[in-house]
N, C-alpha and C positions, 0 to 999 in steps of 0.2 A: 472775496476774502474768506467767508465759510460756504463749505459744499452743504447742499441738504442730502439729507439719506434716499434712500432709493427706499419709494414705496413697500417693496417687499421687505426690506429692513425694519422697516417704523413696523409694519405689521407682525415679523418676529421678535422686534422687543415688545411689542405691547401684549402678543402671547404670552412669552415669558413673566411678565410684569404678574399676569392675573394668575397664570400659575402657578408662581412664588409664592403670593397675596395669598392662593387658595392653600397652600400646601404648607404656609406658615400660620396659619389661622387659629388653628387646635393650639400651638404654642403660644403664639402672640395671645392668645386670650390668657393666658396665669401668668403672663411677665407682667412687671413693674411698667407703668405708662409713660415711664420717659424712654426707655429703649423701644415700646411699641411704637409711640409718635416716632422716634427717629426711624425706622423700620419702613413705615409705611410715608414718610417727610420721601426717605429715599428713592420710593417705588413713583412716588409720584412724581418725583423730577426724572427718573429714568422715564416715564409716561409721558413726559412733556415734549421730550427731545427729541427734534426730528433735523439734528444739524449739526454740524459741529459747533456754531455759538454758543454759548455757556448758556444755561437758562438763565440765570441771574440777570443777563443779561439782554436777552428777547423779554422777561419780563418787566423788566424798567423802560424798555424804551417801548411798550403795549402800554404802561402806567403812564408815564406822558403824553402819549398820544391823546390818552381821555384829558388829560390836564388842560391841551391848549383845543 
């Protein structure tokens, strides 16, 4: 039902991720900290993703797992 990424994908968004992170950093330090959180909320769900399933969704069903 979802494909995973190919290896070399997950490891050019996770490039990208930390590039962005680095290359927005001098900015993100003088913005207001709800645009920074959501900035960095985003980077980290681009980081996560190595699928097409939605993260929201690989993360609830990793949350129950510990449940049961």
């Amino acid at each position: 039902m979802y494909t995973h990424y190919s290896k070399k994908y997950i490891l050019f968004r996770r490039t990208m991720v930390v590039f962005v992170g680095v290359a927005t950093f001098p900015v993100m330090f003088l913005t207001p900290l709800s645009l920074r959180a959501k900035l960095y909320s985003y980077l980290h769900r681009y980081w996560l993703k190595t699928s097409t399933k939605p993260v929201w969704l690989l993360l609830t069903e990793e949350a129950a797992k510990g449940l049961y």
